[in-house]
BALOBA-1460 file (C-alpha; in Angstrom, 3 decimals):
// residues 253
<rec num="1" residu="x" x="59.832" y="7.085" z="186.110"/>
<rec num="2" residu="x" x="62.154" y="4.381" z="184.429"/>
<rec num="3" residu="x" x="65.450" y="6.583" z="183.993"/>
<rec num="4" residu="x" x="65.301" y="9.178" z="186.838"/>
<rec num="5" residu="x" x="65.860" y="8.596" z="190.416"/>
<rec num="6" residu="x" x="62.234" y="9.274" z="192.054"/>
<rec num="7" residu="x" x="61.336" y="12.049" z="193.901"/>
<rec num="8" residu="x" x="59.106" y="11.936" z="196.753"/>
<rec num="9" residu="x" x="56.574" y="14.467" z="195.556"/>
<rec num="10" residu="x" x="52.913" y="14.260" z="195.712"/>
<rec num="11" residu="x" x="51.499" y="15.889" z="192.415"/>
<rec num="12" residu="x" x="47.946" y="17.259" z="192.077"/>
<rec num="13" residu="x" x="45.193" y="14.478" z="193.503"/>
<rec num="14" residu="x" x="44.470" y="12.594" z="189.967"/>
<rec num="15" residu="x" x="40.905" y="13.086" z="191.230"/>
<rec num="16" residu="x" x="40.796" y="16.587" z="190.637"/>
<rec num="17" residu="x" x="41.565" y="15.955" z="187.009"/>
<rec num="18" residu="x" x="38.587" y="13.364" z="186.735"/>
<rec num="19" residu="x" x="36.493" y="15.944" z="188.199"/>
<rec num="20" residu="x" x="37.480" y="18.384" z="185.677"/>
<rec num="21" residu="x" x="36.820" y="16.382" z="182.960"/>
<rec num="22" residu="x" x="33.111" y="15.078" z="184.226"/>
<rec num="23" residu="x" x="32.180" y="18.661" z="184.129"/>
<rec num="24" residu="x" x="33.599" y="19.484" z="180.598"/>
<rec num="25" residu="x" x="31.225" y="16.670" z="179.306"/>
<rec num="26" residu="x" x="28.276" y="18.378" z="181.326"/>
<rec num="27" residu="x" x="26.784" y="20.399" z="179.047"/>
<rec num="28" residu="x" x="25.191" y="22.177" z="182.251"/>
<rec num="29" residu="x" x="28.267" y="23.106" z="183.337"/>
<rec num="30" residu="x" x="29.361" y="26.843" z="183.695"/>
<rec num="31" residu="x" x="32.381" y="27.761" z="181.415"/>
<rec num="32" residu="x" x="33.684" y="30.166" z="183.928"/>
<rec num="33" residu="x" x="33.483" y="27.890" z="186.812"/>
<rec num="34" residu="x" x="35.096" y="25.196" z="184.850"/>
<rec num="35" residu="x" x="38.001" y="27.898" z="183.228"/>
<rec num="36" residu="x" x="38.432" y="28.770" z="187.160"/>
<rec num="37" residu="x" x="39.106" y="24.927" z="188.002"/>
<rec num="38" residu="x" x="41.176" y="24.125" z="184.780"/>
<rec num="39" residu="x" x="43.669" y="27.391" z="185.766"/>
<rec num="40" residu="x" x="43.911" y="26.493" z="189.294"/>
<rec num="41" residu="x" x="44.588" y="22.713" z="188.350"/>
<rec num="42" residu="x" x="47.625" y="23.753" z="186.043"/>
<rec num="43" residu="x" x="48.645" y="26.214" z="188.384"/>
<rec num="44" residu="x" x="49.084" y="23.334" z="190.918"/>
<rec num="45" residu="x" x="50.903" y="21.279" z="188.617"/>
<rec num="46" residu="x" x="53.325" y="24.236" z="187.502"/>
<rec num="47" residu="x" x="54.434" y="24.696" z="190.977"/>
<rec num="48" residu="x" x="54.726" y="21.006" z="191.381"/>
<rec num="49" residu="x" x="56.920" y="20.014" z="188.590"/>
<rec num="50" residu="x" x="59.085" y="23.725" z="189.851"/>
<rec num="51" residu="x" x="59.125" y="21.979" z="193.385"/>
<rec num="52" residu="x" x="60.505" y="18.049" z="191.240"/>
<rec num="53" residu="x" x="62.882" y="20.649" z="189.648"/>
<rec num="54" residu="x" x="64.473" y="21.807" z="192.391"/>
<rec num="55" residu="x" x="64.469" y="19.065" z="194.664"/>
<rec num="56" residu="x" x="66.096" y="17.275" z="191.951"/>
<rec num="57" residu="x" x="68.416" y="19.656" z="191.284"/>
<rec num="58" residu="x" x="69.559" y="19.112" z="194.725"/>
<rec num="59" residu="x" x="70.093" y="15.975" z="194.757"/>
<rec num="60" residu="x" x="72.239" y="16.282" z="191.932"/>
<rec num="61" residu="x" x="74.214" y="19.032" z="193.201"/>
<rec num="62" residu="x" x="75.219" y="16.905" z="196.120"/>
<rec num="63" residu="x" x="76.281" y="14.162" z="193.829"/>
<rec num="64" residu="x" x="78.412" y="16.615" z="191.853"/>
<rec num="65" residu="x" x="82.270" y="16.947" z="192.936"/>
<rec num="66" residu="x" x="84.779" y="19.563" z="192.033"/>
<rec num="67" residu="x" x="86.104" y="19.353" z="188.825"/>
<rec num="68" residu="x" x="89.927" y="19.249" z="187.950"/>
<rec num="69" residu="x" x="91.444" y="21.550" z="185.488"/>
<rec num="70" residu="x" x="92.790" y="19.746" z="182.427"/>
<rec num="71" residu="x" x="93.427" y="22.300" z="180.017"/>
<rec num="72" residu="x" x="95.766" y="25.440" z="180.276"/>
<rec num="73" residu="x" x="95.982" y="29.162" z="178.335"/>
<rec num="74" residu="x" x="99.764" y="30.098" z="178.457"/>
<rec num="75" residu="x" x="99.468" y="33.462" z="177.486"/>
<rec num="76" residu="x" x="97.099" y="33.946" z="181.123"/>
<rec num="77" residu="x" x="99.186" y="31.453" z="182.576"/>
<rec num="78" residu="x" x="95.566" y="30.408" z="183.848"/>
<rec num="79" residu="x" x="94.090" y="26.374" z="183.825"/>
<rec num="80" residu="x" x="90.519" y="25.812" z="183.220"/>
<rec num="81" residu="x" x="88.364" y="22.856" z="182.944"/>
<rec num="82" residu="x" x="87.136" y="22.355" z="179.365"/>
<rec num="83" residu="x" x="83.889" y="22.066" z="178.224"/>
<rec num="84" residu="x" x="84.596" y="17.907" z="177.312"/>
<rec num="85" residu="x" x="85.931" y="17.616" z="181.292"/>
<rec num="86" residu="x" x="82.835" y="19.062" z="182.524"/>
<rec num="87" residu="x" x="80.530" y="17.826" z="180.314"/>
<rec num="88" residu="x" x="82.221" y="14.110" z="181.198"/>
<rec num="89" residu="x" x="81.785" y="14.837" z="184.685"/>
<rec num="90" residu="x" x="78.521" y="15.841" z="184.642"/>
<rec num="91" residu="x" x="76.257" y="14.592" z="182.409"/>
<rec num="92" residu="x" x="75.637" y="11.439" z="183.648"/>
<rec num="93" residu="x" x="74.802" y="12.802" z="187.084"/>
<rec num="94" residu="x" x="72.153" y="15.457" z="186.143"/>
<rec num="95" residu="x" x="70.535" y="12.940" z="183.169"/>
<rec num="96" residu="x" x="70.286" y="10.264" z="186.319"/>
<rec num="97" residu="x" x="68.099" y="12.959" z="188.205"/>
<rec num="98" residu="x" x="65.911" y="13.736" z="184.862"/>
<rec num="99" residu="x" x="67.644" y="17.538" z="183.219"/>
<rec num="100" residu="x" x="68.340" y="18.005" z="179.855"/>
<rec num="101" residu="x" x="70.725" y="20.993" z="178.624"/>
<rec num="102" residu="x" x="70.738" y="22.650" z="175.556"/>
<rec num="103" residu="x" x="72.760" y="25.366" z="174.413"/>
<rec num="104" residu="x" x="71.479" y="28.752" z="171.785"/>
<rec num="105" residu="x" x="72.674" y="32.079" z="170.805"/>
<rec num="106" residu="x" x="70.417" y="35.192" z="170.164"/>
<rec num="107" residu="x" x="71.554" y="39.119" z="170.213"/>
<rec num="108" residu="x" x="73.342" y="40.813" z="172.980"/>
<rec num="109" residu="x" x="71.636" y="44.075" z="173.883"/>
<rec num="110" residu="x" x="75.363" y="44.941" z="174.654"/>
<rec num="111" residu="x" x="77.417" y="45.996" z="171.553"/>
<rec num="112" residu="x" x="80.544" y="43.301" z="170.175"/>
<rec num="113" residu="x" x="78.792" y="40.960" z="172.645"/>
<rec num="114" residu="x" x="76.982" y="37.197" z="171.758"/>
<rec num="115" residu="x" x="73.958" y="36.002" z="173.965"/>
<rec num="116" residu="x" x="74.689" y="32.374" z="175.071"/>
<rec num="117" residu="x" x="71.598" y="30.710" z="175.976"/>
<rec num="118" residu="x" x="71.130" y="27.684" z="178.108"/>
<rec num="119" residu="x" x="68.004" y="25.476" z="178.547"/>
<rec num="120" residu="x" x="67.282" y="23.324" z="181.519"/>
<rec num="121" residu="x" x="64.460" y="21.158" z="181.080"/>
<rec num="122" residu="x" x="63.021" y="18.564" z="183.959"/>
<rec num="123" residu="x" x="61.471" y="15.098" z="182.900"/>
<rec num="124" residu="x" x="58.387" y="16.357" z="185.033"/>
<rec num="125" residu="x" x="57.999" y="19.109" z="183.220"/>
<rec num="126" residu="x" x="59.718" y="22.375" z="184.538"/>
<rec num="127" residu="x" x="62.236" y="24.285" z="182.398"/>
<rec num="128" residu="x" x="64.654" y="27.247" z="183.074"/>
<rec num="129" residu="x" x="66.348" y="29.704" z="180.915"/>
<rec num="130" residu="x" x="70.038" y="30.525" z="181.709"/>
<rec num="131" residu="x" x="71.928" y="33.412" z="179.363"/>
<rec num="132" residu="x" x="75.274" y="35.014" z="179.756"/>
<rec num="133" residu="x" x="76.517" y="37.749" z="177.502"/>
<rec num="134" residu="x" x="79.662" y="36.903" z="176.490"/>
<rec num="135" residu="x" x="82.473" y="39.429" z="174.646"/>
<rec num="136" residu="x" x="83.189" y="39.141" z="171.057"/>
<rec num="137" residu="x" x="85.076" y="42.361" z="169.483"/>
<rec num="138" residu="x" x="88.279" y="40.092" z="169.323"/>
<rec num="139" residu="x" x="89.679" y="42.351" z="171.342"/>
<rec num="140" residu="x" x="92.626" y="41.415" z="173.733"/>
<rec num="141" residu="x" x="93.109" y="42.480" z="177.821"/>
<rec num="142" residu="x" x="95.149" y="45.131" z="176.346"/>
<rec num="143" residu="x" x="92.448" y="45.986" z="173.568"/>
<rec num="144" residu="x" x="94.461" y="44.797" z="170.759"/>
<rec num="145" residu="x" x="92.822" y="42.941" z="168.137"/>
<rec num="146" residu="x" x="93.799" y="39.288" z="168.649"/>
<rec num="147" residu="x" x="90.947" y="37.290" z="166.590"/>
<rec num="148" residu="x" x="88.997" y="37.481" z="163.786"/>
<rec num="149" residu="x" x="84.987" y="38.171" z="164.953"/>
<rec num="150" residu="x" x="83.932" y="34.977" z="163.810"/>
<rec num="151" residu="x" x="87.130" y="33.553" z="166.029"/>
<rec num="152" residu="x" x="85.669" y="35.710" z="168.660"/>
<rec num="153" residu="x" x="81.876" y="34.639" z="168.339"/>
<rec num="154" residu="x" x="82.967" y="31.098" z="168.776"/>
<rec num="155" residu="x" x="84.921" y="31.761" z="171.561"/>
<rec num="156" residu="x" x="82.392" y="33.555" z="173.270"/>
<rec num="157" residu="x" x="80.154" y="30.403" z="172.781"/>
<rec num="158" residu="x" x="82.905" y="27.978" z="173.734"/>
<rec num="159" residu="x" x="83.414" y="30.290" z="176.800"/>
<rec num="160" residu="x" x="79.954" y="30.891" z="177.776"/>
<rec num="161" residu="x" x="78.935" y="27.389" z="177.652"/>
<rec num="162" residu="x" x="81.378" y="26.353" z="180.071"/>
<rec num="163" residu="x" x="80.535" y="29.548" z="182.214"/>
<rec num="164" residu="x" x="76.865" y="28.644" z="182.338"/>
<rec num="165" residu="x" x="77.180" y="24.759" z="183.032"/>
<rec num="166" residu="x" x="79.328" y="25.579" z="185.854"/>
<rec num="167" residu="x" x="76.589" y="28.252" z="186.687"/>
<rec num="168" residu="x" x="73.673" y="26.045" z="186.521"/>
<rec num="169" residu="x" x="74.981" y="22.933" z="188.513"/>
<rec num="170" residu="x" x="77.210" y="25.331" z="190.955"/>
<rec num="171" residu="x" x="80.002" y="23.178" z="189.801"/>
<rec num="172" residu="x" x="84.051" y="24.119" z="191.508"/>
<rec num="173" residu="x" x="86.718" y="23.820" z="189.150"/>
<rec num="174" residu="x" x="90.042" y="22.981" z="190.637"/>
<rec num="175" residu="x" x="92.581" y="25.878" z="189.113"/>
<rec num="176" residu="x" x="91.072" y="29.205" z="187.988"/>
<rec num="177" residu="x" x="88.975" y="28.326" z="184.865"/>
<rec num="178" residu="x" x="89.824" y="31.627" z="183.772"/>
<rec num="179" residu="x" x="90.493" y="30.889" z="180.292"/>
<rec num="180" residu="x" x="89.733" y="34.809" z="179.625"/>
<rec num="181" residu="x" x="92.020" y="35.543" z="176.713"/>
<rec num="182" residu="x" x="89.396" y="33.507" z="174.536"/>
<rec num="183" residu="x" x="87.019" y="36.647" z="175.225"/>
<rec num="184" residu="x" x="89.674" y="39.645" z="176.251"/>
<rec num="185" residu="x" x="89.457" y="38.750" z="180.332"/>
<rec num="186" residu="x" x="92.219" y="38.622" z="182.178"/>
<rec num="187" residu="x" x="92.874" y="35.923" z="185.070"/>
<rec num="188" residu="x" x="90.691" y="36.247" z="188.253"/>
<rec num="189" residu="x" x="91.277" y="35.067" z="192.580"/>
<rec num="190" residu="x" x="89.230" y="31.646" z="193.405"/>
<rec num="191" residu="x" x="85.818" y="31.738" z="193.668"/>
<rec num="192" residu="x" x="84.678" y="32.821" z="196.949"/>
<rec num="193" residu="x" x="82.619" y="30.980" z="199.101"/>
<rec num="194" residu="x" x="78.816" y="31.444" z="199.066"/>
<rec num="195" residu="x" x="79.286" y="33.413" z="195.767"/>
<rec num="196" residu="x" x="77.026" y="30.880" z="193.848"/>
<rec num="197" residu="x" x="74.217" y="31.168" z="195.894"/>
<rec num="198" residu="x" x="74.555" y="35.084" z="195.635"/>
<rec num="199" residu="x" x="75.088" y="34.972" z="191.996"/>
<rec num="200" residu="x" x="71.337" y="32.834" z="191.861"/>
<rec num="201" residu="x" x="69.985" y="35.144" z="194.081"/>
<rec num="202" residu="x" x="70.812" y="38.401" z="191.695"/>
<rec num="203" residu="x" x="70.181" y="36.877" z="188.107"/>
<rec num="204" residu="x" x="66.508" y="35.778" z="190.020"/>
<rec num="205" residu="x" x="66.350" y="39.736" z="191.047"/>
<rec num="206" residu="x" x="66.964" y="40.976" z="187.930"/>
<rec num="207" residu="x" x="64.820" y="39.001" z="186.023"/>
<rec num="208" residu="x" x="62.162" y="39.230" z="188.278"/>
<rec num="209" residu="x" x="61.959" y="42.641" z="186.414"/>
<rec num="210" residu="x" x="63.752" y="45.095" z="189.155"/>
<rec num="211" residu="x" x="64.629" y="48.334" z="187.923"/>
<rec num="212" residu="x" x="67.720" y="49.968" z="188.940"/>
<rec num="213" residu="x" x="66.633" y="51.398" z="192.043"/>
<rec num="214" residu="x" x="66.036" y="48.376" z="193.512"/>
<rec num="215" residu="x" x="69.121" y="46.463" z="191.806"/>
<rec num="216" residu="x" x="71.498" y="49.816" z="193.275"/>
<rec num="217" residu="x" x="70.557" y="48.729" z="196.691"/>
<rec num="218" residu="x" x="70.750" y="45.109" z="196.425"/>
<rec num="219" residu="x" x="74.217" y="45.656" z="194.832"/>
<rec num="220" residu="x" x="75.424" y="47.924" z="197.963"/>
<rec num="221" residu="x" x="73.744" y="45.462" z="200.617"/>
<rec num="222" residu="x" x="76.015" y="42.626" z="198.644"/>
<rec num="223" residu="x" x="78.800" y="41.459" z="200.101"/>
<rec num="224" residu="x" x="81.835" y="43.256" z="198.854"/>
<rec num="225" residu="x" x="84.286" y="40.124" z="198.026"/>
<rec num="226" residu="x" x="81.105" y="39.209" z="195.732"/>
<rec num="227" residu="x" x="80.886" y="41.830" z="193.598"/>
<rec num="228" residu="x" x="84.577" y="42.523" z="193.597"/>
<rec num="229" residu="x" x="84.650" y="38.840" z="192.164"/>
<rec num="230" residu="x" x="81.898" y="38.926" z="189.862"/>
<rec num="231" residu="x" x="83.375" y="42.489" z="187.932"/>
<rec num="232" residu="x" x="86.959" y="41.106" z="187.842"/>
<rec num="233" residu="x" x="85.245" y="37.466" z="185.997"/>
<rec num="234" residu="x" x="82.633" y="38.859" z="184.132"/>
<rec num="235" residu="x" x="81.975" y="42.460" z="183.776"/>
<rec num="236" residu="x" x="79.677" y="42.102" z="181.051"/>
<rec num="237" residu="x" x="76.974" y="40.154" z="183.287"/>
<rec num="238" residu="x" x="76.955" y="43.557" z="185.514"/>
<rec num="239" residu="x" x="76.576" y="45.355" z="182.781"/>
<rec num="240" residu="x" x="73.318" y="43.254" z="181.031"/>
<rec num="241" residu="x" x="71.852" y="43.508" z="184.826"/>
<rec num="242" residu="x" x="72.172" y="47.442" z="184.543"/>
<rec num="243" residu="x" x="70.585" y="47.265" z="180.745"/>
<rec num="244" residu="x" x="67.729" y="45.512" z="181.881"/>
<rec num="245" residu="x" x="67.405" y="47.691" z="185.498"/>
<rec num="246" residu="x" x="66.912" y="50.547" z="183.126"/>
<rec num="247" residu="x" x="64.750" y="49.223" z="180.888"/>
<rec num="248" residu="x" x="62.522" y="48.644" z="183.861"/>
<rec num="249" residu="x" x="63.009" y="51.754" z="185.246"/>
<rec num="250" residu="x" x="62.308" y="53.672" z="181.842"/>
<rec num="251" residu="x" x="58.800" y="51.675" z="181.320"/>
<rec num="252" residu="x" x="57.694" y="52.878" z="184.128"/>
<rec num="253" residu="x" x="57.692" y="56.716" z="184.163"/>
């Protein structure tokens, strides 16, 4: 594919296809048996274009370096890497391997918060749905009002955009990125190692639809330096995961 480095991926045999389409002409042809073959041919091209996505996606990640800090909030005393500085950065190295991203808001089931949604889309056909829910009361680290709410919607944007590109591509950023004051966080340690894959590990839980059983004991098997981090940066992740445990666990009884 002109564009996109290639991956060495053998999609579903072209033949299969052919076969499929012989037998929709056949007017002797069972519709079951042929609604069998046509859901177990897109089947095998779902998980194909999921297996393009991720290979890709690691290939890109080991392209990707850490990311300096360029910008600063001096009432945190905190530097962060602006959206520009990672988008600069970045771009070019995950259009190479064939993603798109594309940024939305919807409603927060949490209250004063804004949804920030993030779409990944692969040239071969897989897409992923990344959302943070980000703070925006306008409330300060001391619970002061310090912005107006539209001020405070658009920082939560501004904030969770950078929060989920670094997310997505498991990007390092060279000072804190803590830029918290935007949506009433205050300045948290460096990242620890292995946290990413952790952090992939629970959104994948939750939205796998655990309920809170299940997300209780996957929280306590955690390592403690994780979720230590992942309260002190963004409480109101925990939080949605909690929301959406209970949901679960509510539909069920």
């Amino acid at each position: 594919m002109e564009g996109v480095k290639e991956l060495q991926l053998v999609p579903p045999a072209e033949s299969q296809l052919q076969m499929i389409e012989r037998m929709a002409s056949n007017p002797a042809t069972n519709p079951d048996t042929l609604e069998r073959l046509v859901a177990l041919y897109e089947r095998a091209t779902a998980r194909h274009e999921e297996i393009a996505f991720n290979a890709a996606m690691s290939a890109a990640q080991k392209e990707m370096r850490p990311i300096a800090a360029d910008a600063s909030n001096p009432q945190t005393r905190s530097k962060y890497a602006s959206y520009e500085k990672l988008d600069r950065g970045l771009r070019p190295i995950y259009t190479d391997h064939g993603f798109g991203v594309s940024f939305d808001t919807t409603d927060s089931p949490l209250a004063d918060h804004t949804r920030v949604l993030a779409y990944v889309t692969h040239a071969l056909g897989h897409a992923r749905t990344y959302r943070v829910d980000m703070p925006s009361d306008g409330k300060g680290a001391k619970g002061g009002d310090v912005m107006t709410k539209t001020h405070a919607v658009g920082a939560a944007m501004s904030y969770g955009m950078r929060y989920l590109l670094k997310m997505i591509f498991n990007v390092a950023v060279g000072e804190d990125d803590v830029d918290g004051n935007e949506v009433g966080k205050k300045a948290a340690a460096k990242e620890p190692t292995g946290y990413g894959d952790w952090l992939a590990h629970m959104v994948n839980l939750v939205d796998g639809g655990c309920n809170r059983l299940a997300l209780n004991a996957a929280w306590e098997a955690s390592e403690e330096v994780f979720t230590r981090y992942l309260v002190s940066v963004d409480r109101a992740m925990v939080e949605t995961w909690k929301s959406k445990a209970n949901a679960v666990t509510r539909s069920v009884k």
